[in-house]
VOMARSE-188703 format. One record per residue (C-alpha): residue number from 1; x negated, y, z. Coordinates in pm, 1 decimal. Each point is the difference from the previous one (the first is absolute). Example, Ala and Ser with C-alpha at 12.3 -4.5 7.8 and 13.67 -1.06 7.14 Angstrom:
residues 2
<rec><baba>1</baba><u>-1230.0</u><v>-450.0</v><w>780.0</w></rec>
<rec><baba>2</baba><u>-137.0</u><v>344.0</v><w>-66.0</w></rec>
end
This chain:
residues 122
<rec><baba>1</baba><u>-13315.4</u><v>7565.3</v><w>13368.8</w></rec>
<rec><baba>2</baba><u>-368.7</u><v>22.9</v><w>43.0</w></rec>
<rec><baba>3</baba><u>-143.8</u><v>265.1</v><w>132.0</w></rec>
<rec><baba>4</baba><u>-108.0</u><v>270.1</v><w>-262.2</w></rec>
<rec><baba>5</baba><u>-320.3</u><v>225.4</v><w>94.0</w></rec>
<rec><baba>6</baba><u>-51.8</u><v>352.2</v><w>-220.9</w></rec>
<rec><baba>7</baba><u>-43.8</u><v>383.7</v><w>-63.6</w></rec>
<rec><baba>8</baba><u>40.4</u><v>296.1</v><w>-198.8</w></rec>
<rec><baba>9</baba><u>-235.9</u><v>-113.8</v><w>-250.7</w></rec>
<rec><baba>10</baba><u>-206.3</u><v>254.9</v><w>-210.4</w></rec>
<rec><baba>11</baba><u>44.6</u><v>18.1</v><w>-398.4</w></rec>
<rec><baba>12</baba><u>-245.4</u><v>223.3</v><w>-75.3</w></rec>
<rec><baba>13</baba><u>-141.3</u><v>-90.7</v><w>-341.6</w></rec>
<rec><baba>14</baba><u>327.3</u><v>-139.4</v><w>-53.7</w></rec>
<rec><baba>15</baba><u>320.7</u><v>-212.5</v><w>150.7</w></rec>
<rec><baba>16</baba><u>-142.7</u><v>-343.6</v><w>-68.5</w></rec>
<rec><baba>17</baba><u>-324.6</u><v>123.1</v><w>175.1</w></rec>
<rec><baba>18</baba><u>248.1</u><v>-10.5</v><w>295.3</w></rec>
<rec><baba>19</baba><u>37.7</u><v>-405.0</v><w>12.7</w></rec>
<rec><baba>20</baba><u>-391.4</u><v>-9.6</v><w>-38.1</w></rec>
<rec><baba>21</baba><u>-38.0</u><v>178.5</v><w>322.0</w></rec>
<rec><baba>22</baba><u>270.5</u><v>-164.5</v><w>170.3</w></rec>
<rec><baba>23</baba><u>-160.0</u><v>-356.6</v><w>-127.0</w></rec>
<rec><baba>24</baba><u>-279.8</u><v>104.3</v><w>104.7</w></rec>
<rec><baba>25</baba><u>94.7</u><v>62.7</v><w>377.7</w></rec>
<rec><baba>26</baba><u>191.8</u><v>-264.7</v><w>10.2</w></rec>
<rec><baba>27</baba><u>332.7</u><v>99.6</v><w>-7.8</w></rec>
<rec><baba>28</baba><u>320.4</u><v>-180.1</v><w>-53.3</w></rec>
<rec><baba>29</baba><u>203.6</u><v>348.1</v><w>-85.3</w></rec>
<rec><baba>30</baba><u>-37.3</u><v>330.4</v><w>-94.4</w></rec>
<rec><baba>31</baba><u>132.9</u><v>346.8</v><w>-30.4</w></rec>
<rec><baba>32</baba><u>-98.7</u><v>273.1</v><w>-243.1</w></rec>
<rec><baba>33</baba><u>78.6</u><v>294.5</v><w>-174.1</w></rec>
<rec><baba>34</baba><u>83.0</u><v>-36.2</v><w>-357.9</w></rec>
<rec><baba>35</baba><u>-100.9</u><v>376.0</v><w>-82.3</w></rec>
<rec><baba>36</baba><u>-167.5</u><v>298.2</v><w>228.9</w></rec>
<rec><baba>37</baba><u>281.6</u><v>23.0</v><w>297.1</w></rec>
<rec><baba>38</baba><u>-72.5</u><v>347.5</v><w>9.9</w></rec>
<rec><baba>39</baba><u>113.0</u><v>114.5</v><w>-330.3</w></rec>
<rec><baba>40</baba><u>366.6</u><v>1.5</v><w>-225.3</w></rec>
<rec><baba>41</baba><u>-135.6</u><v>-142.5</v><w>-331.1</w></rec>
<rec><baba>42</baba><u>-251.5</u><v>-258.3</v><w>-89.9</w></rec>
<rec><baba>43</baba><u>-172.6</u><v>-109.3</v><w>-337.2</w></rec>
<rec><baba>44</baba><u>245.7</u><v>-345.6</v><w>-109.1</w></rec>
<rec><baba>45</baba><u>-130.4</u><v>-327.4</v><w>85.5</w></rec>
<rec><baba>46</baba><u>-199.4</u><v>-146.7</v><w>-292.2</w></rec>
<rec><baba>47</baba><u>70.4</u><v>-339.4</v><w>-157.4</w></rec>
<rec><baba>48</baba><u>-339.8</u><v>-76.7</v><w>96.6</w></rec>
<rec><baba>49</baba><u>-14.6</u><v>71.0</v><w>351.1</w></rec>
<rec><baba>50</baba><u>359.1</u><v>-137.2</v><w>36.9</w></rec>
<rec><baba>51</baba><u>-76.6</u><v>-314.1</v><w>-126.2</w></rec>
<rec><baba>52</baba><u>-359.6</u><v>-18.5</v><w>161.1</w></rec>
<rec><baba>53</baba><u>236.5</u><v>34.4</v><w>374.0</w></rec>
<rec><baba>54</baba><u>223.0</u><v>-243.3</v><w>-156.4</w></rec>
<rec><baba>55</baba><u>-258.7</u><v>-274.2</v><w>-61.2</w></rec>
<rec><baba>56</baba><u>-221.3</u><v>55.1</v><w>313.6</w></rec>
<rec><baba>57</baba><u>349.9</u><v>11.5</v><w>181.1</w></rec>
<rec><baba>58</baba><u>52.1</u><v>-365.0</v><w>-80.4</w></rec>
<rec><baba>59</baba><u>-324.0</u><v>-151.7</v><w>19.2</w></rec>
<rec><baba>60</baba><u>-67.6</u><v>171.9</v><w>346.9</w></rec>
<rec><baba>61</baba><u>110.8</u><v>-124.3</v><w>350.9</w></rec>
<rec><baba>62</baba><u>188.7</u><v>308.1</v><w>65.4</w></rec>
<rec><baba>63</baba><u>395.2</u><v>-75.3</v><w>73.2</w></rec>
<rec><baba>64</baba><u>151.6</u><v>345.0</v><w>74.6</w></rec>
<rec><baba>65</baba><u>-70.6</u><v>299.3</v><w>-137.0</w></rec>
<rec><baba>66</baba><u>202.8</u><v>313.2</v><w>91.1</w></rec>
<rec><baba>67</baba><u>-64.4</u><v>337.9</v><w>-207.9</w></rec>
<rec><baba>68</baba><u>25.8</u><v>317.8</v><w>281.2</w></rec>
<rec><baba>69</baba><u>178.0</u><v>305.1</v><w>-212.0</w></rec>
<rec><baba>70</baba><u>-113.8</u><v>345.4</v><w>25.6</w></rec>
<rec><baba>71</baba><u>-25.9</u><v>220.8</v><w>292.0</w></rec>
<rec><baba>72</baba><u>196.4</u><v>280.4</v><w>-191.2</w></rec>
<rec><baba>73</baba><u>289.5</u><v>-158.9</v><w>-61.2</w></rec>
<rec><baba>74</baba><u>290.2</u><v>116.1</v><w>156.0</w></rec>
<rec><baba>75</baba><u>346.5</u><v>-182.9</v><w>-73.8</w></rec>
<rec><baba>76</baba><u>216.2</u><v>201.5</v><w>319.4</w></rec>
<rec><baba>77</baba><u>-123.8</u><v>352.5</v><w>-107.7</w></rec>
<rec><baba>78</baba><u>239.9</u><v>247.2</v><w>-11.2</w></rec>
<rec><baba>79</baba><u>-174.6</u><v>216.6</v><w>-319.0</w></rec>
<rec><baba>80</baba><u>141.5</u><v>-109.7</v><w>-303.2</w></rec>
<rec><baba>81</baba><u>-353.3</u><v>19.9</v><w>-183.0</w></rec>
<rec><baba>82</baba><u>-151.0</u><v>-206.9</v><w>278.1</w></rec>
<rec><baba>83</baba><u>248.4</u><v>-269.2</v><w>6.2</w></rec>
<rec><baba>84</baba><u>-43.1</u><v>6.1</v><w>-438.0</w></rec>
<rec><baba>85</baba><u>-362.3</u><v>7.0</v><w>46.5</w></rec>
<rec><baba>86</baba><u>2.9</u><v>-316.6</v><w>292.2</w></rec>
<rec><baba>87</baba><u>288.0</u><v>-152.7</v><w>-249.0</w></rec>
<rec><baba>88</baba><u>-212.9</u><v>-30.9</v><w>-257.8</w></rec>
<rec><baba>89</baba><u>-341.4</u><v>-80.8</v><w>161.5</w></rec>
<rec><baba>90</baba><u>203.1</u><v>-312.4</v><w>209.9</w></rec>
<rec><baba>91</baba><u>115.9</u><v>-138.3</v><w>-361.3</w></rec>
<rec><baba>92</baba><u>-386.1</u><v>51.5</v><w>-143.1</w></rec>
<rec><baba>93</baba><u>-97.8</u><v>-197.8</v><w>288.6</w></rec>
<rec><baba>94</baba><u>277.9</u><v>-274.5</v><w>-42.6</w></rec>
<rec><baba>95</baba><u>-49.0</u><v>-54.0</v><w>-341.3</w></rec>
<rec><baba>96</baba><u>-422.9</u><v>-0.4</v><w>39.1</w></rec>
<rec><baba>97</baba><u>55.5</u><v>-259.7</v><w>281.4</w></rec>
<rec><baba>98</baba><u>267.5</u><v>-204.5</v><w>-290.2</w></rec>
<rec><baba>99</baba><u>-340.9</u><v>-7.9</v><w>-226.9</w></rec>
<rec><baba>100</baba><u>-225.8</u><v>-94.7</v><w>221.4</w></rec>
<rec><baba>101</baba><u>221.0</u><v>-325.6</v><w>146.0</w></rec>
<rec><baba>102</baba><u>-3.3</u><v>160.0</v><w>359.4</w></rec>
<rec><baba>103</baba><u>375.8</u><v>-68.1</v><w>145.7</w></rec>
<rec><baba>104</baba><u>-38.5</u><v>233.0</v><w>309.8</w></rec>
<rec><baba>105</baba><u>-13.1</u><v>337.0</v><w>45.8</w></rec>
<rec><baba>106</baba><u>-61.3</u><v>193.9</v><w>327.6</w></rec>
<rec><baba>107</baba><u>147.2</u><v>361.3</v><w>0.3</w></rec>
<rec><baba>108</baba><u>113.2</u><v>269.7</v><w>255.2</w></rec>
<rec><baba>109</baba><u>336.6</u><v>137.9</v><w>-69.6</w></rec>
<rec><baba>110</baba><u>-91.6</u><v>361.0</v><w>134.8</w></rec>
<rec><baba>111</baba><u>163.7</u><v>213.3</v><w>184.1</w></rec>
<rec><baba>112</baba><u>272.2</u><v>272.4</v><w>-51.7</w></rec>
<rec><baba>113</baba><u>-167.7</u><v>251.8</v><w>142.9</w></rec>
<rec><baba>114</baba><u>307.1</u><v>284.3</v><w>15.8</w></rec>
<rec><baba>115</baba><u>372.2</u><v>-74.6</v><w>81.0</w></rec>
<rec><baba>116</baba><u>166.6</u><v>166.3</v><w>-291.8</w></rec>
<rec><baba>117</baba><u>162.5</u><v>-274.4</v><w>-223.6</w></rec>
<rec><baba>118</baba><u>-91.5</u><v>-42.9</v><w>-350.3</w></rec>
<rec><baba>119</baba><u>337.4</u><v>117.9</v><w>-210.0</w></rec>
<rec><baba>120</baba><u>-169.3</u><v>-45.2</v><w>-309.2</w></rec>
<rec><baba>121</baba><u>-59.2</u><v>-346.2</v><w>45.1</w></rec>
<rec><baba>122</baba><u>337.1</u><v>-85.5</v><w>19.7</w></rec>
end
């Protein structure tokens, strides 16, 4: 495999801006956030901006692009409206990366935080 060179690339003024900026520092891969990593809900991907990633995507010289989910997410914790909350943010973030072609998703799985197990889950 060649060599791939990259970063967490920007997508301010939005996610196809991202492969601009990597393009434009000569990158071969890149990382970004599909929505603000610090917050649980994001404004839906629009068929524009989708589409614009899509095309700019395929005519670009990037070959890997991994999206990095957000910070918040917690999938070990050990409060029920946590785990919900992280539950439902991870699938948001699955399905935006389905729409936008990416096939790799970098996430952190948490941590427990307290030793009591989780009846209700069960």
């Amino acid at each position: 495999m060649k060599h791939l060179l990259g970063a967490h690339t920007s997508i301010s003024g939005g996610v196809s801006k991202s492969i601009e900026l990597a393009e434009k520092l000569g990158f071969s891969a890149m990382q970004i956030f599909t929505k603000n990593n610090n917050r649980w809900h994001a404004k839906p991907l629009e068929e524009k901006g989708i589409n614009s990633f899509r095309e700019k995507l395929a005519e670009s010289k990037i070959k890997f692009v991994v999206s990095h989910d957000s910070y918040l997410i917690n999938l070990c914790a050990s409060k029920l409206e946590l785990l919900k909350k992280s539950r439902n943010a991870f699938i948001d973030e699955l399905e935006r990366c389905e729409l936008l072609g990416i096939p790799y998703l970098n996430f952190h799985p948490g941590s427990h935080g307290e030793k009591e197990k989780m009846k209700e889950l069960n």
